[in-house]
C-alpha positions, 0 to 999 in steps of 0.5 A: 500500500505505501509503494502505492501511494508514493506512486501516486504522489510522485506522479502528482508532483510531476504533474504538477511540476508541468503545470501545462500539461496537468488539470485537477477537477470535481465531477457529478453526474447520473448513470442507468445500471443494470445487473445481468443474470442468468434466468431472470430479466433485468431492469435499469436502476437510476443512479449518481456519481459524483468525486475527483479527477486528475488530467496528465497530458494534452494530445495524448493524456492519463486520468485517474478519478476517484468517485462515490456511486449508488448503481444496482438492478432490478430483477424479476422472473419471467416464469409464470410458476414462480414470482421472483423480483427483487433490487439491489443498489450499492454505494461504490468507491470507484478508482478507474485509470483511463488513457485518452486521447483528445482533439481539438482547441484548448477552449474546446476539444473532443475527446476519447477515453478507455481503461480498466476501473476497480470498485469496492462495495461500502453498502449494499441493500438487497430486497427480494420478494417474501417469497424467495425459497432456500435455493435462492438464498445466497441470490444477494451475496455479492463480493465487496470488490469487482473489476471492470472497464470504461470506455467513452467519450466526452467535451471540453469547453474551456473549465467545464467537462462533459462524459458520456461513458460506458461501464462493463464488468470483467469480474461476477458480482455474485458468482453462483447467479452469473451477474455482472453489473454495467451501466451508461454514465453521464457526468459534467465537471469543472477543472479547478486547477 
């Protein structure tokens, strides 16, 4: 964990160092989640993010954020014999690093972006219906970490930032059920530094 952090504080003070070459911003935004699983239908859950990110570079850059969410999903069955619905939604920390590339004017450039993101779980909340048998009972034990990718694209227009991103799951949520979460994200931010 120290070798991590003094990584990142030496690529801060890099970064810094280039001032040209480094921007610092807030960013908030909504997203639409979805958690697939085998045998059961899927329905979008409403959510937020909202935190920090760090832009190295100018034609060619590396962002690193860092960002509270609430994603999750809703499920029912779609087998008349049994009635099955539940939701999930959590409350993640995620930590994506992307690698873009931008085009474009200073005051206004467009931009492309890709790269892998870690997220840990720090609250779930999980309702299933009152009929949920024993053969479901381990339906909402979800891992506490998971890993991903994003990729998207997004505007810059002099200090303030817009992303339309897309997120997919490289890892299970919950391994027995076959569900990953993804999600569509739209945020905006603005560069303090």
């Amino acid at each position: 964990m120290k070798k991590y952090l003094l990584s990142a504080v030496l690529l801060i003070a890099v970064s810094i160092s280039a001032k040209a070459q480094f921007s610092l911003g807030i960013k908030g935004g909504v997203n639409f989640s979805k958690i697939s699983t085998d045998n059961l239908k899927e329905s979008t859950l409403t959510g937020y993010q909202a935190g920090l990110f760090a832009r190295v570079g100018i034609s060619l850059y590396l962002q690193p954020e860092l960002y509270l969410s609430g994603t999750g999903g809703k499920f029912n069955s779609d087998n008349n014999n049994t009635d099955f619905n539940g939701k999930v939604r959590f409350t993640n920390l995620n930590v994506p690093l992307l690698v873009g590339k931008s085009f474009g004017q200073k005051d206004l450039n467009f931009r492309v972006m890709a790269g892998p993101i870690y997220s840990y779980i720090l609250d779930k909340n999980v309702s299933l219906s009152n009929n949920a048998s024993g053969a479901i009972a381990d339906f909402g034990n979800y891992k506490n970490s998971t890993l991903g990718y994003q990729v998207g694209a997004g505007v810059d227009i002099g200090s303030i930032t817009a992303d339309l991103r897309y997120e997919g799951g490289l890892t299970k949520v919950n391994q027995n059920f076959g569900q990953r979460q993804n999600l569509w994200a739209l945020s905006v931010g603005f560069k303090i530094l």
